[in-house]
C-alpha positions as a Markdown table, in Angstrom:
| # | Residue | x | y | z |
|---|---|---|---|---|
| 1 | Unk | 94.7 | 111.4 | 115.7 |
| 2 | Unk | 97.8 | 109.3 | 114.6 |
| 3 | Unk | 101.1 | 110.5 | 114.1 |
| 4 | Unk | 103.4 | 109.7 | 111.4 |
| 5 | Unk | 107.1 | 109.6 | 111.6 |
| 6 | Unk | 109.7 | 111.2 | 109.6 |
| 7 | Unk | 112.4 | 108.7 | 108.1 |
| 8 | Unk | 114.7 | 109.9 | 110.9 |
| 9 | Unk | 112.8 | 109.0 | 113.3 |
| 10 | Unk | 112.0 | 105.8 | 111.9 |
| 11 | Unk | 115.6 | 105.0 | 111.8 |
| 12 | Unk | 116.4 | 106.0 | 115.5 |
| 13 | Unk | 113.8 | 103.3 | 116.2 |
| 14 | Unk | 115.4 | 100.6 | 114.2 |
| 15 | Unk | 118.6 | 101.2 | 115.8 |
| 16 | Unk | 117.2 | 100.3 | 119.6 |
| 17 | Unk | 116.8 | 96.5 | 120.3 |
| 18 | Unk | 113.4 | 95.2 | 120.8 |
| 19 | Unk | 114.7 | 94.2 | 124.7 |
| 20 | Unk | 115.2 | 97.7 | 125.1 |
| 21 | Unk | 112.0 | 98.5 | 123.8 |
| 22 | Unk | 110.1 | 95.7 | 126.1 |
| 23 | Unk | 111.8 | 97.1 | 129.0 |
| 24 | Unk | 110.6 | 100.5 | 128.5 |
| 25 | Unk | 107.0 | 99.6 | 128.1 |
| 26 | Unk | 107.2 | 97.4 | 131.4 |
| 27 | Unk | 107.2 | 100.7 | 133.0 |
| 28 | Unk | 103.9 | 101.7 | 132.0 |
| 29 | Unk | 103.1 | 99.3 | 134.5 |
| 30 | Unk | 99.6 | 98.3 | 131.9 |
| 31 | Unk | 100.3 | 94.2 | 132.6 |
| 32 | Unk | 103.1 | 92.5 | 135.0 |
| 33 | Unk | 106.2 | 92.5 | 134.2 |
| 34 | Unk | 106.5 | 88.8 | 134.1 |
| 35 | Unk | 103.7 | 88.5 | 131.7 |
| 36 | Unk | 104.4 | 88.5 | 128.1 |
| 37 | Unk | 107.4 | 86.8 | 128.0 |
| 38 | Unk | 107.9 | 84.6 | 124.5 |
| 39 | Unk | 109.0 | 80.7 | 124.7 |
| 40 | Unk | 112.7 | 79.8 | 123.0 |
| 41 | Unk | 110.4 | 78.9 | 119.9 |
| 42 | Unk | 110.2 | 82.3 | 118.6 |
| 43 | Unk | 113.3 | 83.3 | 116.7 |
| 44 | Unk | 114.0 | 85.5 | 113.6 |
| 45 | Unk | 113.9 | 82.9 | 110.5 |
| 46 | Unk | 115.4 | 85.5 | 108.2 |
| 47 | Unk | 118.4 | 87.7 | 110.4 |
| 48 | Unk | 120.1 | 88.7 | 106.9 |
| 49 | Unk | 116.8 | 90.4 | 106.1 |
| 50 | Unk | 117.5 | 92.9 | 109.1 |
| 51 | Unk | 115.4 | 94.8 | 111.4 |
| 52 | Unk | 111.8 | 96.0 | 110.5 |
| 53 | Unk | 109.9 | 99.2 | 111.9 |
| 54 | Unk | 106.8 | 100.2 | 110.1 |
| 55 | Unk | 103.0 | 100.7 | 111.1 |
| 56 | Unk | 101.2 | 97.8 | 111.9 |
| 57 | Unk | 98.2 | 96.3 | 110.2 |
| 58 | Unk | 96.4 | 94.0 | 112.1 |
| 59 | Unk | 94.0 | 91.2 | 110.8 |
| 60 | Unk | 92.2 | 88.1 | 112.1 |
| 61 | Unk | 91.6 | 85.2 | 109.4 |
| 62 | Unk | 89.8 | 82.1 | 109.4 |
| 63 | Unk | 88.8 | 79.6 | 107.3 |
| 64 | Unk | 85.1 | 78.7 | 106.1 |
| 65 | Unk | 83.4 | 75.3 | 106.0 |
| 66 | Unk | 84.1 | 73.6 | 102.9 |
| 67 | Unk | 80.3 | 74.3 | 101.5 |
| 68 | Unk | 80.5 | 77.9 | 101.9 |
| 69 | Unk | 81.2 | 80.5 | 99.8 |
| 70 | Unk | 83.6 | 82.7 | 100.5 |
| 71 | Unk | 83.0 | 86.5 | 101.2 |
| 72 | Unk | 85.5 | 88.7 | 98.7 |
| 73 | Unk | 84.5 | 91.8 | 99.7 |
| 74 | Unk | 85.6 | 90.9 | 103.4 |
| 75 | Unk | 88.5 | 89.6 | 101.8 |
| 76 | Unk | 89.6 | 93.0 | 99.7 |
| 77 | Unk | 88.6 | 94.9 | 102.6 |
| 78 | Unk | 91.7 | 93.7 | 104.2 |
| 79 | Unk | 94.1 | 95.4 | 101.6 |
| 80 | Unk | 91.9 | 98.8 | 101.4 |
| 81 | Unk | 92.3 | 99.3 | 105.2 |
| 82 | Unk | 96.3 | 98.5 | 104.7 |
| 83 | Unk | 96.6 | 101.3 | 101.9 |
| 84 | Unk | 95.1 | 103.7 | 104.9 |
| 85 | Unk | 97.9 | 102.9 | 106.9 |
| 86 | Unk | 101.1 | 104.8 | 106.4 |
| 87 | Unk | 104.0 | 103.9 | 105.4 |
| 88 | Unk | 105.9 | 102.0 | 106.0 |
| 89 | Unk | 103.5 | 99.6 | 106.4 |
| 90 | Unk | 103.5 | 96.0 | 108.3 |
| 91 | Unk | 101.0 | 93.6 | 107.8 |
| 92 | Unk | 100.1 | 90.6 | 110.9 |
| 93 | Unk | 97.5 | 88.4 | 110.3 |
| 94 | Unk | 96.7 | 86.2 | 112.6 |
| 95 | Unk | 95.4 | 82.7 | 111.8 |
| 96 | Unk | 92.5 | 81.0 | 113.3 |
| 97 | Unk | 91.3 | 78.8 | 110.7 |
| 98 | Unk | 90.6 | 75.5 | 112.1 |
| 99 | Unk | 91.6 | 73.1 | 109.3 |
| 100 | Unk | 95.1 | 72.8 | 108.4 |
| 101 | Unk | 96.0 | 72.6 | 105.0 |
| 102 | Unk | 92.4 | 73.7 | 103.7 |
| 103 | Unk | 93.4 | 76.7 | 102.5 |
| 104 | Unk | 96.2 | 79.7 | 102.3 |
| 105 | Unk | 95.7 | 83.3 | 103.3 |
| 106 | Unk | 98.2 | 84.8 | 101.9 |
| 107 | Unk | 100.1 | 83.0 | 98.6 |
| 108 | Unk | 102.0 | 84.2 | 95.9 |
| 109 | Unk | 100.0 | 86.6 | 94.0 |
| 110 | Unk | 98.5 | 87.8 | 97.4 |
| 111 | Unk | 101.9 | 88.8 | 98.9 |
| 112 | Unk | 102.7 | 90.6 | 95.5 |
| 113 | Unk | 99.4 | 92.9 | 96.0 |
């Protein structure tokens, strides 16, 4: 069963810093507490877009050999599950294709679906 915020409670949530938010979870005591911990690499490339909380979609892609066909249906299947989720919604995909610059996952007309 999943639960679904109200808007207020969605905003209380925005207004708490993701430190805060890592430092509660540590004391579930699920991993150590040194573990985790991002490099200085990963910043926020767009602060004057603000904070985001929403429900998380998560998705794996890769990229296919050259030869291959690619399967659409796995492909739409992606943004059937993300209309399941509620809003608001947040889509992570991460990337394992193997060949950089072969192809793009998500591109203009996708991110306007």
């Amino acid at each position: 069963m999943s639960v679904v915020l109200s808007p207020d409670e969605l905003a209380a949530l925005r207004a708490i810093s993701t430190p805060t938010i890592s430092n509660a979870i540590e004391l579930f005591n699920v991993r150590p507490r040194t573990a985790g911990y991002a490099s200085k690499d990963v910043r926020c490339l767009f602060p004057e877009l603000g904070v985001t909380v929403g429900y998380a979609a998560t998705v794996i892609v890769e990229d296919c050999p050259p030869d291959a066909r690619p399967d659409w249906s796995r492909f739409f299947e992606v943004y059937e599950r993300l209309a399941e989720v509620p809003a608001p919604r947040v889509l992570v995909a991460q990337d394992r294709s193997t060949s950089a610059g072969q192809a793009a996952y998500c591109g203009e007309i996708v991110a306007t679906t």
